[in-house]
C-alpha positions, -999 to +999 in steps of 0.1 A: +000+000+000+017+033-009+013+061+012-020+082+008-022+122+019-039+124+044-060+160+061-049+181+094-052+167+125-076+195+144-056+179+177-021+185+173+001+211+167+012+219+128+042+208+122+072+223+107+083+211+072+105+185+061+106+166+098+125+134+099+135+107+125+157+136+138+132+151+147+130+132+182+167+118+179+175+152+184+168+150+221+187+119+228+182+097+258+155+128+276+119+122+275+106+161+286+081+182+277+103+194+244+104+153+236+065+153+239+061+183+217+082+167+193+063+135+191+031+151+187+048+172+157+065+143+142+032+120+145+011+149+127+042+151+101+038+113+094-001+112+098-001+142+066+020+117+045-007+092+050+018+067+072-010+063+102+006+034+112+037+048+123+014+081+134+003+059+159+038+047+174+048+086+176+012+094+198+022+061+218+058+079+222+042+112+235+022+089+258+055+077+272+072+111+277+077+125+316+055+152+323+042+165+353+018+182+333+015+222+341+046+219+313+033+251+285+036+224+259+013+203+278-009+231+286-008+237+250-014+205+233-029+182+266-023+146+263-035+134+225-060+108+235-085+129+209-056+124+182-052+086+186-094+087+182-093+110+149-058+088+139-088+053+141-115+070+127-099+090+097-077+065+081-090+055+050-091+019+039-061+020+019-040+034+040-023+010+069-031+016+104-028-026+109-048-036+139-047-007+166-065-028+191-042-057+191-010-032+192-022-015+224-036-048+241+002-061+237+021-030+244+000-024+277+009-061+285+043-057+280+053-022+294+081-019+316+096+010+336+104+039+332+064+049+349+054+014+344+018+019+358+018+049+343+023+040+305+003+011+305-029+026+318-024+051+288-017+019+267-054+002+282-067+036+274-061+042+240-071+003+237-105+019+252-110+043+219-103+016+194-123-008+208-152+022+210-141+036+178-134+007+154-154-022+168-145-042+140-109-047+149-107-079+168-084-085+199-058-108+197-073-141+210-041-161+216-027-131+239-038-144+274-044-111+292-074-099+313-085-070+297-095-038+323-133-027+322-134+010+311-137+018+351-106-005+356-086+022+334-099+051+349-090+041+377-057+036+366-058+070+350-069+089+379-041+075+401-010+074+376-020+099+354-015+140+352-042+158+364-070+165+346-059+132+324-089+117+339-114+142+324-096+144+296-095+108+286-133+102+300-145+131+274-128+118+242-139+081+254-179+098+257-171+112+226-169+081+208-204+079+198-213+080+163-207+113+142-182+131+167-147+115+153-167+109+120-145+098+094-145+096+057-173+094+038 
């Protein structure tokens, strides 16, 4: 499948022209608030050129960065839990986004430190949207994991997350009904 252009993202930051892999090299081994901005740029970058798949992996970055969140960048662009959801619902059918569902059901699995807790209840949360968003995608049934309830993962949220990541991931999962992250037509 070649790569498709795809629209804006109306949830992350524009980002500057011709961004690359050093885009987040560029900040070595930290994982800050600049990191996170970068991610969220870099995802958008990839997401344009119709590479959702690898969009994805960048949001899941941004997940993982350290953030105490009252960071400006944070403040600016809060965690993109509304990105992953317009990333699930906008890709068109020839573009590949492979099985959303399945990725975040292993990587919450299989997260280790730095933040553990912290980066797999983001992991279990994103799981959240797709199963919400894209119903159709099945879970992986030879991965033997217990899956959280929504409750489960807020839970999780409200005690690892930033504050206000609560809220913020509670509204974009209410927002999964039909019409609100429409997609294409």
């Amino acid at each position: 499948m070649s790569a498709v252009p795809l629209p804006p993202c109306p949830y992350l930051p524009t980002p500057p022209a011709g961004l690359d892999h050093r885009h987040l090299s560029r900040h070595g081994e930290a994982r800050d608030a600049a990191f996170y901005l970068s991610c969220l740029e870099y995802g958008h970058a990839l997401w344009q050129r119709g590479l959702a798949a690898r969009a994805v992996l960048c949001l899941d970055r941004a997940l993982g960065a350290d953030l105490r969140g009252d960071e400006a960048e944070v403040r600016a662009w809060p965690q993109p839990y509304a990105a992953m959801a317009w990333f699930l619902v906008h890709t068109p059918p020839e573009v590949f986004i492979g099985n959303p569902r399945v990725h975040f059901q292993h990587y919450a699995d299989r997260m280790n430190e730095p933040r553990r807790a912290q980066r797999a209840a983001r992991a279990w949360a994103c799981w959240a949207l797709a199963r919400r968003l894209r119903p159709e995608w099945p879970a992986d049934p030879k991965h033997d994991v217990v899956e959280p309830t929504e409750a489960d993962i807020a839970t999780a949220l409200e005690r690892d997350g930033l504050p206000g990541e609560i809220v913020l991931w509670s509204s974009t999962l209410a927002g999964c009904a039909p019409g609100l992250f429409s997609g294409p037509a």
